[in-house]
N, C-alpha and C positions, 0 to 999 in steps of 0.2 A: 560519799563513798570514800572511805579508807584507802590510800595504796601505803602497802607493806614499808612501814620506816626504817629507813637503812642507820646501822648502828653509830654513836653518836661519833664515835672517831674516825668513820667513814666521811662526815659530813665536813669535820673541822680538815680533814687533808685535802677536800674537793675547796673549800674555801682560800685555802693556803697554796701556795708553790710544794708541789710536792719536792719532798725530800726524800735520797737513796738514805737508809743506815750509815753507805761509808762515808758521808757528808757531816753526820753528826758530830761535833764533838770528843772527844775519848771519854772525858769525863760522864757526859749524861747514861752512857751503855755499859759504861765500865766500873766506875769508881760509888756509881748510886749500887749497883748489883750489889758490891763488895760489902758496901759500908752498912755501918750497925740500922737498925729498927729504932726510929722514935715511936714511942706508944702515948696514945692516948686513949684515956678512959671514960667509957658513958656507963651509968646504970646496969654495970655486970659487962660489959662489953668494951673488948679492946681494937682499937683501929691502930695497925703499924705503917708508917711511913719511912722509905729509905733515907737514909739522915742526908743524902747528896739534895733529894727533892726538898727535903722538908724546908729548908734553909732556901727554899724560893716559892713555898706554900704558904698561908696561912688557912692552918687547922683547926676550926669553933668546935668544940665540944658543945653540943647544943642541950642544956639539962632541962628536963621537965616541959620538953616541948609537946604540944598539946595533939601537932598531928603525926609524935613519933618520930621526928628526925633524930638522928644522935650523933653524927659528923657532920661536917661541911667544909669543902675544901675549895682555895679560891691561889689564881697566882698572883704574889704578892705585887712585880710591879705593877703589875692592868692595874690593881686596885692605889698603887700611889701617884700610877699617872693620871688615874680618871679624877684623885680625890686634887692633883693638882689644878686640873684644868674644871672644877665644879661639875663634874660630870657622874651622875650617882646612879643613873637611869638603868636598867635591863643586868643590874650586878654584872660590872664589869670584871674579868677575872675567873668566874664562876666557874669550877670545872666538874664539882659531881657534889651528891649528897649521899649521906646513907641514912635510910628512914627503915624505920620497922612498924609495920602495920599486922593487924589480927586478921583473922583467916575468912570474918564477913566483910571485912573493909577491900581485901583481898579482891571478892569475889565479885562485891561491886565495880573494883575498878575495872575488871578482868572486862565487863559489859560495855565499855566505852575506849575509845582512844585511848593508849598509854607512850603516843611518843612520850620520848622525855623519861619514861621511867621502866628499868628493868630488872622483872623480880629475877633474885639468884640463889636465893637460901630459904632456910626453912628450922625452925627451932623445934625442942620438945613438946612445945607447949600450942604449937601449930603457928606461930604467927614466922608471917614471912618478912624477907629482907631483901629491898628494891633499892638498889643503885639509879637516883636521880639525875639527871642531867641537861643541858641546856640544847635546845636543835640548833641553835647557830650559835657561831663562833664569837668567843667571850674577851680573845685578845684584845687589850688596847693597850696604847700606845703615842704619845703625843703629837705622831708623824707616819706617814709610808713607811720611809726609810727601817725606821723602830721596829715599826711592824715585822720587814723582811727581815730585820738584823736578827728579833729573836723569833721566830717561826719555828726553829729547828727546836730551840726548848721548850716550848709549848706543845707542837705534836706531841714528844717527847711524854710531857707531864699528861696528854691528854690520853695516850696509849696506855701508857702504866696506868691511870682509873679506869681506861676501859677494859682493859685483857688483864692486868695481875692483880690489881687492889681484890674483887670479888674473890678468886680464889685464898689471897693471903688472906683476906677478913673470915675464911671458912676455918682456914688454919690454926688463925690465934684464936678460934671461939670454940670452947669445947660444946659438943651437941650441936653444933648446925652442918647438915647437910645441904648438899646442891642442890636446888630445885630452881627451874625455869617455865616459864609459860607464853604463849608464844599469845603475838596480840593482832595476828591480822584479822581483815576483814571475812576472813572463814572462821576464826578463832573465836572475833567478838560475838558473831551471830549465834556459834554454839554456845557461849555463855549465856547468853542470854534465855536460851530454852532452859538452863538449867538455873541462874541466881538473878533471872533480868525479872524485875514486876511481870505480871502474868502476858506473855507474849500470844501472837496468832503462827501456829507452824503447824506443816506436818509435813511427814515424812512417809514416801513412797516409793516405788520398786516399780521398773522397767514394767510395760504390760500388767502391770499390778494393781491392787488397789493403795490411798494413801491414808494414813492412819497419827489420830492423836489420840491419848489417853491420859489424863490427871492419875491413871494408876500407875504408872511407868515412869520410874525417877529417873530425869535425862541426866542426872548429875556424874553416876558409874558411863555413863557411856564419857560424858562430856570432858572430864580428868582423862579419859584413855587420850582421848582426842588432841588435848591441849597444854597436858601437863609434859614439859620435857619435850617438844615437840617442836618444829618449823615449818612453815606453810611458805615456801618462796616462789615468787612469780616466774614461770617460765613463758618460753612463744610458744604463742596461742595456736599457731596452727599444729602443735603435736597433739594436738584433743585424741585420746583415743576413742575409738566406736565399740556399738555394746550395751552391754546392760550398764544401769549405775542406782543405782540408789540415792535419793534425791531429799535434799531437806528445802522446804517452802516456807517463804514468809509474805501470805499472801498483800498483807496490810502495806511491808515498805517495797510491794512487787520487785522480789529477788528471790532469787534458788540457787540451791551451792549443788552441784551433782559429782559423786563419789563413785567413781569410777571402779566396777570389778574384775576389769580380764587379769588373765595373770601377767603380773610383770608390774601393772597399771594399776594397783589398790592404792598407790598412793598418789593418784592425781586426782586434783577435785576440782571443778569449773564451778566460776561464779557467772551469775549470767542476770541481767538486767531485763526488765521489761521492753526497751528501747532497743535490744541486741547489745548491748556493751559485753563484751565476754572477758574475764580473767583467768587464766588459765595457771594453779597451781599446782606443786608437788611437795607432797609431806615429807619431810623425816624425823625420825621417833629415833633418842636417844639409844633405847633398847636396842633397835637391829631389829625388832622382830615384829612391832605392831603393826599392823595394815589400816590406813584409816576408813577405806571401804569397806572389809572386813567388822569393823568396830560396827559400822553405821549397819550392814547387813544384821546382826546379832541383835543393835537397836530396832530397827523395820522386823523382825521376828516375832521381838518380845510386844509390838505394840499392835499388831495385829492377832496376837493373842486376848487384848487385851478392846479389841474394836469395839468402839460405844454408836 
């Protein structure tokens, strides 16, 4: 079972001494903001780095890489202290990649675990672009001491890939828009109904009957569902009561139930054969999608549809 990955610069300040802002430096918040854009170019594609960071980066232009990478960014001293002390193992340094994958490679990933990688954009041509990353902290250092002394420019460099790099890579690339996709364990199951090898589900309604059909493409429901979208854990004793609409996967004995009262369309329980319960709540970029709502409209169309 999946629990929902907390985002990668999340992990690296739980690993670290946290640091206030007014702790920082002036230069790393100040004079990186200020200072010009280094560009580097892949294959039609610009990646801009603050000339403050860059000058403690090293930037691979990755060409003709076979599974789409086109950036790669690493900090420069981890990589000269590990290469001091023969230390090559787990790429030390390592802070994000930018990869561009097609829209079937997409959908496959979307069916399995994606810590480590998060899609953010989306081209003309449909292929998307996923911000790489590593789940544990890439700093090294020859010593403790090293470690604490630079902690603060590392967070630092690790924030700036996780919160500004994605947006400025939208900026300097004409035709890509924001696209996100959310990868929890609500998220993978419903891909799976729609781009996973032929799965066992169905999908039923409170006092109802429950329904599959091969003539009902899950894929229009499944994009409402996942695309632009968050599914975060909350406590599990706010379950609300009620009707819900329920998707089953009798084979890995698990049920996700999508909750209808009003107020409560966007909470959905996962729930285990053994009693394990997760208890989440959606939100949809828009403001306006319900994801019980979605699923009701889905249980409609396939019980129209009953084989």
């Amino acid at each position: 079972m999946k629990i929902r990955k907390a985002i990668f610069t999340a992990a690296i300040a739980a690993s670290l001494t946290a640091v206030s802002p007014s702790f920082i430096p002036a230069p790393v918040f100040g004079a990186a903001v200020c200072e010009a854009m280094v560009p580097y170019q892949n294959d039609g594609m610009t990646l801009l780095v603050p000339g403050y960071y860059d000058s403690l980066l090293r930037t691979k232009v990755l060409k003709d890489d076979k599974d789409g990478r086109l950036f790669s960014i690493t900090e420069a001293k981890s990589v000269t202290a590990a290469w001091l002390q023969n230390e090559r193992r787990n790429g030390p340094g390592w802070i994000c990649t930018i990869r561009r994958i097609s829209e079937k490679k997409l959908h496959k990933m979307l069916c399995s675990d994606m810590s480590g990688a998060e899609v953010f954009a989306k081209d003309a041509k449909g292929n998307r672009y996923i911000l790489e990353h590593p789940t544990d902290v890439r700093l090294f250092r020859k010593n403790n001491e090293d470690m604490r002394r630079d902690s603060e420019i590392w967070s630092s460099l690790n924030k700036w890939a996780g919160t500004e790099l994605p947006g400025e890579f939208i900026q300097a690339n004409k035709g890509l828009v924001r696209e996100a996709y959310d990868n929890s364990s609500v998220a993978m199951y419903l891909a799976r109904t729609a781009y996973g090898p032929r799965v066992n589900y169905t999908i039923g309604m409170s006092r109802q009957g429950a329904f599959f059909s091969d003539e009902v493409k899950a894929d229009k429901y499944v994009e409402q569902l996942i695309r632009n979208a968050r599914y975060e854990m909350i406590d599990s004793k706010d379950v609300p009561d009620g009707e819900c609409v329920t998707l089953s996967f009798p084979d890995e004995k698990i049920r996700f139930d999508f909750f209808l009262q009003d107020g409560r369309e966007n909470y959905v329980r996962e729930v285990h054969v053994d009693g394990f319960v997760i208890l989440y709540r959606a939100a949809f970029d828009d403001g306006v999608t319900r994801a019980g709502t979605v699923m009701k409209q889905w249980y409609r169309e396939l019980s129209n549809h009953r084989i």
